[in-house]
Biotite code that builds the C-alpha atoms (Angstrom):
import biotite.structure as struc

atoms = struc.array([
    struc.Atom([0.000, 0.000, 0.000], chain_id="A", res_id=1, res_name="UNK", atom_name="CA", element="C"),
    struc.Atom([1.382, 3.371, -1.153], chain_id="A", res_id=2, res_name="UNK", atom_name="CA", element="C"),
    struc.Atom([2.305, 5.766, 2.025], chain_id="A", res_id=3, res_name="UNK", atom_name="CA", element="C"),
    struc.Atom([-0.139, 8.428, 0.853], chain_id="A", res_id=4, res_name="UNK", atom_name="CA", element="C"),
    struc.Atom([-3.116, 6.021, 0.172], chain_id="A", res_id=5, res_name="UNK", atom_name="CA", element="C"),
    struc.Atom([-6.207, 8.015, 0.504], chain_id="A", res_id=6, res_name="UNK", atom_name="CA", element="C"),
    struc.Atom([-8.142, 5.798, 2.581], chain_id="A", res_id=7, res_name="UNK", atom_name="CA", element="C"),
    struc.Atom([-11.365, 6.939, 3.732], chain_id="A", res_id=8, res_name="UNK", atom_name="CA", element="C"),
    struc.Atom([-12.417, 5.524, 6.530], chain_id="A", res_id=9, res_name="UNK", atom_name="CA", element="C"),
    struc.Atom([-10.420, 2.941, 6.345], chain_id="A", res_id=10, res_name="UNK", atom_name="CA", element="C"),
    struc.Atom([-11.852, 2.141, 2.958], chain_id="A", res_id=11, res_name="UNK", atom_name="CA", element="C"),
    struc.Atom([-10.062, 1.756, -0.480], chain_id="A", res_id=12, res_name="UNK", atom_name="CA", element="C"),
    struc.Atom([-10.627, 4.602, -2.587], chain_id="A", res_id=13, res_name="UNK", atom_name="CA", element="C"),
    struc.Atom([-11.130, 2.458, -6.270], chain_id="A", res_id=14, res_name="UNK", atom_name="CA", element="C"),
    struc.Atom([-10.677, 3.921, -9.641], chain_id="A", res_id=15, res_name="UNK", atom_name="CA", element="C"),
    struc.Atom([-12.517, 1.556, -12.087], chain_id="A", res_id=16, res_name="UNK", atom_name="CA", element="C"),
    struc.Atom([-12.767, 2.499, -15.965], chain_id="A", res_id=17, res_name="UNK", atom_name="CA", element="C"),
    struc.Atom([-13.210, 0.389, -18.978], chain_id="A", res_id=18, res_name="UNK", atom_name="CA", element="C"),
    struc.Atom([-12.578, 0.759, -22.514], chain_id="A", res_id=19, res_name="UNK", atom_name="CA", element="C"),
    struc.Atom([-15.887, 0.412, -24.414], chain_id="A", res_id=20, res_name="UNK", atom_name="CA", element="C"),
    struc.Atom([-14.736, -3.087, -25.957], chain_id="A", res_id=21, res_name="UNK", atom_name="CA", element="C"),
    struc.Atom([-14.069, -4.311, -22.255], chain_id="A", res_id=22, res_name="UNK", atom_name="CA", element="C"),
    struc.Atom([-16.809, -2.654, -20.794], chain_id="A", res_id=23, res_name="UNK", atom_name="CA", element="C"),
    struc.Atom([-18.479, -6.398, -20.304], chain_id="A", res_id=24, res_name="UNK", atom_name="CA", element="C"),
    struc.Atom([-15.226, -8.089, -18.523], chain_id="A", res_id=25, res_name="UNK", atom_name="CA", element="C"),
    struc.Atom([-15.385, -5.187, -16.275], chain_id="A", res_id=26, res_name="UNK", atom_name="CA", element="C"),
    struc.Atom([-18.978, -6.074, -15.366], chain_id="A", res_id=27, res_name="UNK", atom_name="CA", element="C"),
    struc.Atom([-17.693, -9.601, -15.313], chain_id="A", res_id=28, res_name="UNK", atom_name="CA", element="C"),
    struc.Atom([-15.281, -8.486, -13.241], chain_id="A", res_id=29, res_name="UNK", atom_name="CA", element="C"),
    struc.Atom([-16.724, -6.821, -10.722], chain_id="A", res_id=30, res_name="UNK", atom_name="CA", element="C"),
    struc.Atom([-19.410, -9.262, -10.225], chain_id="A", res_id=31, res_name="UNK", atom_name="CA", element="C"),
    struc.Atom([-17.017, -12.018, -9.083], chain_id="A", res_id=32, res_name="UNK", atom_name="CA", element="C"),
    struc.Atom([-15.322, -9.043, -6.780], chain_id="A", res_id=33, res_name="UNK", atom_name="CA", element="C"),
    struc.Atom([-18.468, -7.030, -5.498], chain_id="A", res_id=34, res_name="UNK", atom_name="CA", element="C"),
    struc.Atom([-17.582, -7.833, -2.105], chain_id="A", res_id=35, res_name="UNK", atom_name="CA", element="C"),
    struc.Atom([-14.546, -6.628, -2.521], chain_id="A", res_id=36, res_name="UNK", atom_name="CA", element="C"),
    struc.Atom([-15.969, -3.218, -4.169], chain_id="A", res_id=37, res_name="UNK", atom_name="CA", element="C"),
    struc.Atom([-18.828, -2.869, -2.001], chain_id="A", res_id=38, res_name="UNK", atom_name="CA", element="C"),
    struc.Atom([-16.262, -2.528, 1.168], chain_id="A", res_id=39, res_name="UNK", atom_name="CA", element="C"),
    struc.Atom([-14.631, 0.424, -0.510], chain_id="A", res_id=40, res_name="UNK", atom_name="CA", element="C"),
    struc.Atom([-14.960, 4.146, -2.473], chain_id="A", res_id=41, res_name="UNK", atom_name="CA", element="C"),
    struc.Atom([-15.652, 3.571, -5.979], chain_id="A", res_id=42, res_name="UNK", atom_name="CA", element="C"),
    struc.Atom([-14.444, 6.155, -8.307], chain_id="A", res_id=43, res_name="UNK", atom_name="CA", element="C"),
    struc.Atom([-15.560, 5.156, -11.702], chain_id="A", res_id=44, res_name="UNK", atom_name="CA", element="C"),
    struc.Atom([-15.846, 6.888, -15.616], chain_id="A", res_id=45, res_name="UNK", atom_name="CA", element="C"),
    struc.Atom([-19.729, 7.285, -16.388], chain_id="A", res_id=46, res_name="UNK", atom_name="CA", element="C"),
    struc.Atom([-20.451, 4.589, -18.776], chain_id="A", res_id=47, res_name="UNK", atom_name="CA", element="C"),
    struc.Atom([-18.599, 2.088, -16.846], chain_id="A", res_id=48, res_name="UNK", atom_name="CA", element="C"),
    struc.Atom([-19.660, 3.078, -13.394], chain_id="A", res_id=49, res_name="UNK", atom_name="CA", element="C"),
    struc.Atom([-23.150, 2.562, -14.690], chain_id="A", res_id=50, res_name="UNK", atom_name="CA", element="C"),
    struc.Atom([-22.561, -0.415, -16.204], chain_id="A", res_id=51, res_name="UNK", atom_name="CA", element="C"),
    struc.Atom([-21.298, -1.898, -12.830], chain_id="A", res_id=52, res_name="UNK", atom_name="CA", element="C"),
    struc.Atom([-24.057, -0.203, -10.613], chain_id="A", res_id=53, res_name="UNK", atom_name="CA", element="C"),
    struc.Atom([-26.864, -1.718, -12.472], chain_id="A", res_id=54, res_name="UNK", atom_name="CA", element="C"),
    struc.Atom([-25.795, -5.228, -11.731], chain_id="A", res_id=55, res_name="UNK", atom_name="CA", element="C"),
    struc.Atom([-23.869, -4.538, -8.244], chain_id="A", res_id=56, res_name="UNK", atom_name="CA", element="C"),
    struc.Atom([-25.877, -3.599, -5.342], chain_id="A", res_id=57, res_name="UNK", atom_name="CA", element="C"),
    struc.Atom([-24.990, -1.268, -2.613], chain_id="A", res_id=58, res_name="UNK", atom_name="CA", element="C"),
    struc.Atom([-22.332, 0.451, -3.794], chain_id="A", res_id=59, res_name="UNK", atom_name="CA", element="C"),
    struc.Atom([-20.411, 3.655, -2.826], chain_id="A", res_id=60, res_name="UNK", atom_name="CA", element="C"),
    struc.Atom([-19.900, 4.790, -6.003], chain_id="A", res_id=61, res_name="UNK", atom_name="CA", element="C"),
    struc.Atom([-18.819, 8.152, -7.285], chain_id="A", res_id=62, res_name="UNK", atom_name="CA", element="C"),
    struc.Atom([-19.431, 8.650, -11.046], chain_id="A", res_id=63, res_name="UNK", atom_name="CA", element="C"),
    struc.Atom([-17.273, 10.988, -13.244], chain_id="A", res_id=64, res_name="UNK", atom_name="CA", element="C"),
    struc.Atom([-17.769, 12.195, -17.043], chain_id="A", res_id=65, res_name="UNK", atom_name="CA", element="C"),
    struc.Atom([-17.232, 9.792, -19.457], chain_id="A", res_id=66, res_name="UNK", atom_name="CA", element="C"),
    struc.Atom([-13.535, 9.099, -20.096], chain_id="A", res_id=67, res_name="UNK", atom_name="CA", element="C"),
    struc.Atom([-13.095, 11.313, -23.729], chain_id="A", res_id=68, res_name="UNK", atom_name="CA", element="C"),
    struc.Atom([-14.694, 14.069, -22.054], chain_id="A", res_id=69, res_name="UNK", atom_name="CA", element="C"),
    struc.Atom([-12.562, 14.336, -19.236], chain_id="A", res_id=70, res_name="UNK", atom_name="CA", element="C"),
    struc.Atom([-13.186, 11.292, -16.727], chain_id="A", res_id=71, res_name="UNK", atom_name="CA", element="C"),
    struc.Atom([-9.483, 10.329, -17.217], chain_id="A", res_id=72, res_name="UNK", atom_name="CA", element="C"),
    struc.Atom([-8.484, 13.544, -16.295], chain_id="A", res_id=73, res_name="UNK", atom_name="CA", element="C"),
    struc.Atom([-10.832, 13.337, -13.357], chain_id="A", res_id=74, res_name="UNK", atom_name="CA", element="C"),
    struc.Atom([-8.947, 10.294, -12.205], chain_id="A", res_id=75, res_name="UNK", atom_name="CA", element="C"),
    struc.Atom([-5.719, 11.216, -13.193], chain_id="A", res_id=76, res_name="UNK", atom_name="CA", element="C"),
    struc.Atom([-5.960, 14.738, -10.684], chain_id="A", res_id=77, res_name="UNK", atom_name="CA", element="C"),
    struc.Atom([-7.066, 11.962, -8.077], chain_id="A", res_id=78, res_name="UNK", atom_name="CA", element="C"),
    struc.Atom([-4.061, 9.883, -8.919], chain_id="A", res_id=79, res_name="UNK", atom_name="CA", element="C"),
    struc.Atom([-1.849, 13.241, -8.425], chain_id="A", res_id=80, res_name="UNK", atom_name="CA", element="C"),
    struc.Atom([-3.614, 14.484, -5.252], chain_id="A", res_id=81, res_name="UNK", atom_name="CA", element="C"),
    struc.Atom([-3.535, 10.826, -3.441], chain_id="A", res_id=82, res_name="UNK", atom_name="CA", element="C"),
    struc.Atom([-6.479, 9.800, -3.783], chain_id="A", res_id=83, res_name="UNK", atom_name="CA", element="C"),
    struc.Atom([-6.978, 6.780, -4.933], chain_id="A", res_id=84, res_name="UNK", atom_name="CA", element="C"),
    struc.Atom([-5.670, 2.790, -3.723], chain_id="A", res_id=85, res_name="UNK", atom_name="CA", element="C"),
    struc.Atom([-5.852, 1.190, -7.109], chain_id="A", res_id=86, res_name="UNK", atom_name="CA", element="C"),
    struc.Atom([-6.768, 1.644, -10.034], chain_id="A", res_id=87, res_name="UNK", atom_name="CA", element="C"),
    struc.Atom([-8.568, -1.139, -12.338], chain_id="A", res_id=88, res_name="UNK", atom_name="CA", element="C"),
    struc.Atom([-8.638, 0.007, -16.023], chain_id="A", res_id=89, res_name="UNK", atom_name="CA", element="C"),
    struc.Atom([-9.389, -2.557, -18.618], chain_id="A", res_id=90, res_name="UNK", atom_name="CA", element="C"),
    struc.Atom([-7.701, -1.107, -21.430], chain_id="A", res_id=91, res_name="UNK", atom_name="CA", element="C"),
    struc.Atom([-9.321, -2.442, -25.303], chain_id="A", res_id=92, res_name="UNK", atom_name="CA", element="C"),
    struc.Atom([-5.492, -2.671, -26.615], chain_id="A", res_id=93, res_name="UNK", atom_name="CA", element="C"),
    struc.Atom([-7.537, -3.670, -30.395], chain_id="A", res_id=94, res_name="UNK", atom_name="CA", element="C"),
    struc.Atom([-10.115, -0.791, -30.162], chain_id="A", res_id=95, res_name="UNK", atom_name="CA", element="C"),
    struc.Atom([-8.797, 2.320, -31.506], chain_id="A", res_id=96, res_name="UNK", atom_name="CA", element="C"),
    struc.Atom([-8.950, 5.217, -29.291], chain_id="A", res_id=97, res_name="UNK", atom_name="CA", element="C"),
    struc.Atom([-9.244, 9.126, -30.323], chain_id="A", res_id=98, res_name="UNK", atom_name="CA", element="C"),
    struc.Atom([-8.306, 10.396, -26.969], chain_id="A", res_id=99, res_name="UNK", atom_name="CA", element="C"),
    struc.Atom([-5.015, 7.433, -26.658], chain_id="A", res_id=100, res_name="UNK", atom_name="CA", element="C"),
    struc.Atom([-3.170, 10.711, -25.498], chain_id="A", res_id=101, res_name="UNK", atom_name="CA", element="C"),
    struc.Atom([-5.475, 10.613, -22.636], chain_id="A", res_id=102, res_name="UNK", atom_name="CA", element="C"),
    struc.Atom([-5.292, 6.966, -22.021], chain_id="A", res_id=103, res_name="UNK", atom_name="CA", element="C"),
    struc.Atom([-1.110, 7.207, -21.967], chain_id="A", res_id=104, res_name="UNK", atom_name="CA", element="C"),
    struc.Atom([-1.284, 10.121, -19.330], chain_id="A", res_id=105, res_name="UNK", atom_name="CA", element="C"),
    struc.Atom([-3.278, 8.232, -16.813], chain_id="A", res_id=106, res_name="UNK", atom_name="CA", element="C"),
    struc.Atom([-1.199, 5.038, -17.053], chain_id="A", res_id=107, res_name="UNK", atom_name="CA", element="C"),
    struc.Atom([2.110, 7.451, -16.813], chain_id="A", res_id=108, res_name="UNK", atom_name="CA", element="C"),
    struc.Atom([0.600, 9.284, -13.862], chain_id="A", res_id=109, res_name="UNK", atom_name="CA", element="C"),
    struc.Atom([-0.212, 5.742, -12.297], chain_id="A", res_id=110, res_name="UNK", atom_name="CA", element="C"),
    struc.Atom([3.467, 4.533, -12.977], chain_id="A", res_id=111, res_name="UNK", atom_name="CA", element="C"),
    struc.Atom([5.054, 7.587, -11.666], chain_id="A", res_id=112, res_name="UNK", atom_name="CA", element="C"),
    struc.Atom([2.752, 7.716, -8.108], chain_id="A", res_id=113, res_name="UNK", atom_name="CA", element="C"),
    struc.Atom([3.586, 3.726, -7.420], chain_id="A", res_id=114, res_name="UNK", atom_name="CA", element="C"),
    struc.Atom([-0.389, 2.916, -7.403], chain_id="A", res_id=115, res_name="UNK", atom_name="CA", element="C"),
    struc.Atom([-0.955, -0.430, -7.842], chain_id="A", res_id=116, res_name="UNK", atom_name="CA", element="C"),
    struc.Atom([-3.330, -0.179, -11.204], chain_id="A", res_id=117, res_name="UNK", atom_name="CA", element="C"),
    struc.Atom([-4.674, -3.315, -13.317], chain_id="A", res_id=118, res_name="UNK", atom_name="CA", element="C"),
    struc.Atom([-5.380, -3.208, -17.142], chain_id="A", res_id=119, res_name="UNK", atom_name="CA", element="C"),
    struc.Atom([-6.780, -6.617, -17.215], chain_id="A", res_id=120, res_name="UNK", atom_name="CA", element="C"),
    struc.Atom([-9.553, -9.156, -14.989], chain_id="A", res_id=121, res_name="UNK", atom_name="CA", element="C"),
    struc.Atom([-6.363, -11.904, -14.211], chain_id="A", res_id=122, res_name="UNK", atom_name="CA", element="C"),
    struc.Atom([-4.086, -8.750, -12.687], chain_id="A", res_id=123, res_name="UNK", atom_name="CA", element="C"),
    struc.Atom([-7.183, -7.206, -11.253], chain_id="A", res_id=124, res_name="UNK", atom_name="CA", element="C"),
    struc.Atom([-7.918, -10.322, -8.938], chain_id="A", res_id=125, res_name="UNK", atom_name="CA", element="C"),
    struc.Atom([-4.082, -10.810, -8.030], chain_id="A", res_id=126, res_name="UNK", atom_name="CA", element="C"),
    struc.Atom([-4.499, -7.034, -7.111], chain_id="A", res_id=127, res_name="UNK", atom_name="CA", element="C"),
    struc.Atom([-7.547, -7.485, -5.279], chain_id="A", res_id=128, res_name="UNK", atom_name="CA", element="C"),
    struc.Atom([-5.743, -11.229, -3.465], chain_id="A", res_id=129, res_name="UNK", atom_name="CA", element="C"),
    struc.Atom([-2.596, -9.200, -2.170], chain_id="A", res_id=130, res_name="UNK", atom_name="CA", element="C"),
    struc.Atom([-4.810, -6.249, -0.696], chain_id="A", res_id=131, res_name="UNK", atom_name="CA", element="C"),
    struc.Atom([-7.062, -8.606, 1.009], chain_id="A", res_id=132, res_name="UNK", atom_name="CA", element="C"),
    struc.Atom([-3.955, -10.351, 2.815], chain_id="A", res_id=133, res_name="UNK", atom_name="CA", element="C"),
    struc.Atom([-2.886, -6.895, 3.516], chain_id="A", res_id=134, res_name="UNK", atom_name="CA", element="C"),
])
């Protein structure tokens, strides 16, 4: 766990965002985790965030704009302020992507502040193994 983690009380703060083409593995995903995401702060892009809250109960959830209209940016000032735990992004690395600048920044800004980010379900669920035995 990053020195700066932003937990609120004493709850992961989660990013979750999903390229459109993985937009179904992240509801996948997060059905096979929602304990896990129910227990913390969910910080989730609009289309995905909805996505998950229709089929997840009970959630904290937080929904931003919709990544290509500045949800990344939304989660990359979080990333840069400390305020996140992880971050799960299933990246579509087939789907072509008009705002890939925008993509690149987040991962760099993830890289560069240490947080412990996924960009697939099998790394997502090692990420989400290690924090529980944390």
């Amino acid at each position: 766990m990053r020195e700066d983690a932003s937990r609120e009380n004493g709850r992961l703060a989660i990013g979750l965002i999903a390229h459109d083409g993985k937009k179904q593995a992240m509801v996948d995903w997060a059905l096979a985790h929602a304990d896990f995401l129910r227990a913390g702060k969910i910080y989730a892009t609009s289309s995905t965030g909805t996505r998950v809250a229709e089929v997840i109960d009970g959630l904290d959830m937080t929904r931003l704009r919709s990544g290509p209209l500045g949800g990344d940016q939304q989660i990359g000032a979080m990333i840069v302020e400390g305020g996140l735990d992880i971050m799960i992004f299933f990246v579509d690395p087939l789907g072509t992507l008009p705002h890939d600048v925008d993509v690149k920044a987040l991962l760099r800004l993830a890289t560069l502040a240490d947080l412990p980010f996924a960009c697939n379900p099998a790394t997502a669920s090692l990420l989400v193994a290690a924090m529980a035995q944390s």
